[in-house]
C-alpha positions as CSV (number, residue, x, y, z in Angstrom):
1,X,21.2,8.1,-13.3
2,X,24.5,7.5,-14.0
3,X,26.3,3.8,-13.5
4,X,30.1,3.6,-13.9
5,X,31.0,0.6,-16.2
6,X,32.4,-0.9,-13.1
7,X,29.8,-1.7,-10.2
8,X,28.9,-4.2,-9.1
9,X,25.2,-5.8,-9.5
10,X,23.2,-4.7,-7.2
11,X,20.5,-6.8,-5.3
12,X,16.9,-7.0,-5.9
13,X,14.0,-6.4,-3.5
14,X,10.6,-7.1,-4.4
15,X,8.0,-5.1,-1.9
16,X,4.6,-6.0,-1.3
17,X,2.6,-3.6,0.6
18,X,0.5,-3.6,3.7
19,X,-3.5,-2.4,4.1
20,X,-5.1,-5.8,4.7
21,X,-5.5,-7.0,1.6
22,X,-8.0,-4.0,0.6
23,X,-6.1,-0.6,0.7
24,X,-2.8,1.0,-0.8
25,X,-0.3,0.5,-3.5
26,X,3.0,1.5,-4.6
27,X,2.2,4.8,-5.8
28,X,0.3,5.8,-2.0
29,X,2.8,7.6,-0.6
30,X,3.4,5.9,3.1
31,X,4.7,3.1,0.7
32,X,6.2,5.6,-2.1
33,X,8.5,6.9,0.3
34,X,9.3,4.0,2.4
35,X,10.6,2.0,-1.1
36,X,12.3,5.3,-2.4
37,X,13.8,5.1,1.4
38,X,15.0,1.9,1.1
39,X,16.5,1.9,-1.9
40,X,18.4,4.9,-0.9
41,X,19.8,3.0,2.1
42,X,19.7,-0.3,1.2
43,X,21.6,-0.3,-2.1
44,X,19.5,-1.7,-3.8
45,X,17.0,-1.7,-6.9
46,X,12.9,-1.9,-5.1
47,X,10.7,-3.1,-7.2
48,X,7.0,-2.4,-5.4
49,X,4.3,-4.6,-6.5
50,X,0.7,-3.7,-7.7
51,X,-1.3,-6.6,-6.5
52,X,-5.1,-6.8,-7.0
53,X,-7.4,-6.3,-4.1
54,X,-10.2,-8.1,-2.2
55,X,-13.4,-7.9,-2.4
56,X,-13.0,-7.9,-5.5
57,X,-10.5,-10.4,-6.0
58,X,-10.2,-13.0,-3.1
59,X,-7.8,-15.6,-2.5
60,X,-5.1,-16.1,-4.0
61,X,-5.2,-13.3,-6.4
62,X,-2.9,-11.1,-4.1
63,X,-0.4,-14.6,-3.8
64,X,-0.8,-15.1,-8.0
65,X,0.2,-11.5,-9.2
66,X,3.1,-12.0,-6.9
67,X,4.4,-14.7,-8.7
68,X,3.0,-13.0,-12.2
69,X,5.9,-10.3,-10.6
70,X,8.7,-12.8,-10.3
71,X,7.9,-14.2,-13.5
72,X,8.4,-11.1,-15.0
73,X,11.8,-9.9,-13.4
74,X,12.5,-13.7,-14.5
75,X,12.0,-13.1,-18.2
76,X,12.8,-9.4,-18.6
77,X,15.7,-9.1,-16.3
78,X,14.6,-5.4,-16.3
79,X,17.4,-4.4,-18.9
80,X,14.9,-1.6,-20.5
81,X,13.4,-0.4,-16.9
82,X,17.0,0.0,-14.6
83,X,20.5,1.2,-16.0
84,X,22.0,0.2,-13.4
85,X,23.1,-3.8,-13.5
86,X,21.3,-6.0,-11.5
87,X,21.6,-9.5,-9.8
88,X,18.5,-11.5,-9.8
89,X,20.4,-14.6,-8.1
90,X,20.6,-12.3,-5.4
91,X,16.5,-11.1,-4.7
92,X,14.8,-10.5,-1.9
93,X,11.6,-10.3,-0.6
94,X,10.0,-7.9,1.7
95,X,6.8,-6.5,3.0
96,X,4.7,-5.6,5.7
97,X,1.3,-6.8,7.2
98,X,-0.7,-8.5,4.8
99,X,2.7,-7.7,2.1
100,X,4.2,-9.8,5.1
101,X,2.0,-12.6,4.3
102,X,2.1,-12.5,0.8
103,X,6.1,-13.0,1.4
104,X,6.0,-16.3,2.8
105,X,3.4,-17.4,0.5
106,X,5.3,-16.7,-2.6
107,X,8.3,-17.4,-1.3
108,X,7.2,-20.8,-1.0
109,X,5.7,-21.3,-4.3
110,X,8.6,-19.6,-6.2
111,X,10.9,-21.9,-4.0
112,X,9.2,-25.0,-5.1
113,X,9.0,-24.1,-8.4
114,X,12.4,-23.2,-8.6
115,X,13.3,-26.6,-7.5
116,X,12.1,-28.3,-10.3
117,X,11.9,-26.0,-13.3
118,X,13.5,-26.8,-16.2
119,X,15.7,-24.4,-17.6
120,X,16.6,-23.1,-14.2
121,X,15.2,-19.8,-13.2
122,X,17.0,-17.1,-13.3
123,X,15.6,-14.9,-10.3
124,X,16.8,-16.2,-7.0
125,X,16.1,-15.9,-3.3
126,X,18.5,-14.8,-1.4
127,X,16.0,-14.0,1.6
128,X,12.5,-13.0,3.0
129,X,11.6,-10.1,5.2
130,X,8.4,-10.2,6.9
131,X,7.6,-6.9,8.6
132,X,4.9,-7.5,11.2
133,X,3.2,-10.1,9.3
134,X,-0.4,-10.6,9.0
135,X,-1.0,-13.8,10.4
136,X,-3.9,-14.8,12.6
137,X,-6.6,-18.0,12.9
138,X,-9.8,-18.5,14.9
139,X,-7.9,-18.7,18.4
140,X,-7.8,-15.4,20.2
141,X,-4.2,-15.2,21.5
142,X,-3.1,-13.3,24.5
143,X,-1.5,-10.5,22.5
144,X,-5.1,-10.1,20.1
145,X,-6.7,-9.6,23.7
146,X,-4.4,-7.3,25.5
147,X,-3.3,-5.4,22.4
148,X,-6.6,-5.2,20.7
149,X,-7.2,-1.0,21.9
150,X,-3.1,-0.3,21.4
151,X,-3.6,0.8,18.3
152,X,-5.6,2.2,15.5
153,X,-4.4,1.2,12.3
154,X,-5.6,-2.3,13.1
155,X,-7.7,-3.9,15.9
156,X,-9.0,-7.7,16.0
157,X,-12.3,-6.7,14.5
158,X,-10.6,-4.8,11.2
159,X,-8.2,-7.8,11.0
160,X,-11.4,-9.9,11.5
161,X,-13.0,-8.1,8.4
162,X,-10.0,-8.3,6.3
163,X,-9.4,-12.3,6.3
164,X,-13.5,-12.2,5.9
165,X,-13.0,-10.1,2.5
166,X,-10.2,-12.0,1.8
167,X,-10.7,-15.9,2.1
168,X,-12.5,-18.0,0.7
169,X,-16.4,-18.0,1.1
170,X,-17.0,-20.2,4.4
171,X,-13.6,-20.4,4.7
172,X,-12.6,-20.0,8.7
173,X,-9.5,-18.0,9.7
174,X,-7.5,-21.3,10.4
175,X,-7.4,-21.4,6.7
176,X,-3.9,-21.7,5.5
177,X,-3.2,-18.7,4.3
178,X,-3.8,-17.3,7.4
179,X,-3.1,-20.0,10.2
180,X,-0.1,-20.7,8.1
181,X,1.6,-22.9,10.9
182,X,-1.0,-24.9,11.8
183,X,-0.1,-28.4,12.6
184,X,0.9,-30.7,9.9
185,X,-0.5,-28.3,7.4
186,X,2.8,-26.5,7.1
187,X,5.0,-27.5,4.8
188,X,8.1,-25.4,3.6
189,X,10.2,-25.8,0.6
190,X,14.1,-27.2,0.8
191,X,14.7,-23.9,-0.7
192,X,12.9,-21.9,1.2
193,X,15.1,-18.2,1.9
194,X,16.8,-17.3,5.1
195,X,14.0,-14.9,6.9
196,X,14.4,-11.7,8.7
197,X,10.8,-11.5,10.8
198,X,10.4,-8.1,12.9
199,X,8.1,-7.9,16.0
200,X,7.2,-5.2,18.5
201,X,5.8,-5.4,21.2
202,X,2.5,-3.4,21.4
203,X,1.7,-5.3,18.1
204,X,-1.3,-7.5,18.5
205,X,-0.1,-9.9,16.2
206,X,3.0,-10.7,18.0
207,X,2.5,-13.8,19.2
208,X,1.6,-15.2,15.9
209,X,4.9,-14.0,14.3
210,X,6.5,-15.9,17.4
211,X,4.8,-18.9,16.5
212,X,6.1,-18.7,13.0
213,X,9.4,-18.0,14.3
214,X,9.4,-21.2,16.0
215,X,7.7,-23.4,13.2
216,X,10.6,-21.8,11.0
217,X,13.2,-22.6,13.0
218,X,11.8,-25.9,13.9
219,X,12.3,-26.9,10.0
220,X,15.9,-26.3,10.2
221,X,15.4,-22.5,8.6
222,X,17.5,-19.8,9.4
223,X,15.5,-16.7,11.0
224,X,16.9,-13.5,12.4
225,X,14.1,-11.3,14.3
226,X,13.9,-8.2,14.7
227,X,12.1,-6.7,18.0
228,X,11.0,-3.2,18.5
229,X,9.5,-3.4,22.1
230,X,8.2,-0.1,22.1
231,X,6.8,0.0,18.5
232,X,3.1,-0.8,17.3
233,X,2.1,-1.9,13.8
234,X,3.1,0.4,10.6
235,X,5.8,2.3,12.9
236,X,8.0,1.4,10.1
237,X,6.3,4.0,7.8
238,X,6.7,7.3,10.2
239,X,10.4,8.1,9.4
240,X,10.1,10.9,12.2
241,X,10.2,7.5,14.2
242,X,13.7,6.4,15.9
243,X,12.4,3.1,15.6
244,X,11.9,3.4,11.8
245,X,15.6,4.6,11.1
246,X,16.6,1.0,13.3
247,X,14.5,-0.9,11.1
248,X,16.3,0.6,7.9
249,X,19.7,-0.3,9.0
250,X,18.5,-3.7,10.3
251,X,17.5,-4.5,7.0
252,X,20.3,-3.7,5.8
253,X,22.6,-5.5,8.1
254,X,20.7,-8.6,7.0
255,X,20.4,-7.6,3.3
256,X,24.2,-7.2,3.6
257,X,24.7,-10.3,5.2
258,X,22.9,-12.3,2.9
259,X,24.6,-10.9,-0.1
260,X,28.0,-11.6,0.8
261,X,26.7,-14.7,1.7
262,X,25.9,-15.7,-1.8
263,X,28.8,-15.1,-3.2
264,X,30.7,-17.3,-0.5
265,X,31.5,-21.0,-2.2
């Protein structure tokens, strides 16, 4: 690849994939070709994240290697991985389903520790997208119950299974990590990013991502979302989709937006 000596740093995106905590990585190739997509269209450099996997490694393995990830851009600045020049002031996360989870958790823990680390971290959130994020607790909502057949890639009792694998032992699924607006329970860093959160609407987890859209929003946090009303969950990986070519350029719109931000004083 060839950089001229002249262009300008390009923004980071960290990607954590979906498959309920148990299935996939970076190399499967839904996920190969959706990051090679994105960094086509986005601009962008993708770094995709090989997290470790429940059973065998529960809660919050998934949520520590992500951080392990940020500490490593952090230190290394990827000067012997990428030619081209970089801006990790400017990174963003992103991911889908139980990726989409993993954003907001270490989103928040790299936001708090970025408030008070000392020398200042280098890496940077600029923002979060969370693409159909797996979210759930022991409530059945009216989405889980009318949505529960509308798909195949995940129904109530596989999403069931996967927070069973996935929590603690005894834990219930209004656990935290996965009821992660639940009452006073939800706390947010100052510096918490601006979030993109996208929806559809024969997703049976929409009406927890609504829920987090309001909690967001109701702790002064700036949300865009993103709803694809004919769409059900992982439409975002079939590029023969119309609906996945929207969500590209929505992500960029906001990826865009956000970067210019940054660099407004």
């Amino acid at each position: 690849m060839a950089i001229a000596d002249d262009t300008p740093p390009l923004p980071v995106v960290v990607y954590f994939h979906g498959g309920g905590f148990v299935a996939f990585s970076p190399s499967s190739r839904p996920y190969d070709t959706l990051c090679r997509r994105l960094c086509r269209e986005l601009g962008a450099v993708i770094v995709s994240v090989n997290y470790r996997h429940t059973p065998q490694h529960r809660f919050p393995a998934a949520y520590d290697d992500g951080i392990a990830a940020l500490r490593f851009l952090d230190n290394t600045r990827l000067t012997d991985l990428v030619s081209a020049p970089i801006d990790l002031s400017c990174c963003f996360l992103a991911g889908d389903s139980s990726g989409g989870n993993m954003v907001h958790h270490v989103a928040q823990r790299w936001a708090s520790m970025s408030e008070t680390a000392w020398p200042p971290l280098r890496l940077r959130l600029a923002g979060a997208v969370l693409i159909q994020p797996f979210f759930g607790g022991e409530e059945r909502t009216g989405a889980e119950l009318a949505l529960d057949k509308a798909c195949r890639i995940l129904s109530v009792a596989r999403a069931d299974h996967y927070w069973k694998v996935f929590l603690p032992d005894g834990a219930t699924r209004d656990h935290p990590a996965a009821h992660v607006c639940s009452g006073n329970s939800f706390e947010l860093a100052e510096t918490f990013p601006p979030a993109m959160v996208v929806t559809s609407g024969l997703d049976l987890l929409k009406d927890w991502h609504a829920r987090y859209v309001e909690a967001l929003r109701e702790k002064g946090k700036l949300v865009t979302v993103v709803e694809y009303p004919n769409a059900t969950h992982c439409f975002y990986a079939l590029p023969e989709l119309a609906d996945s070519d929207k969500f590209v350029e929505d992500m960029k719109l906001f990826i865009d937006e956000h970067t210019r931000s940054k660099h407004v004083v």
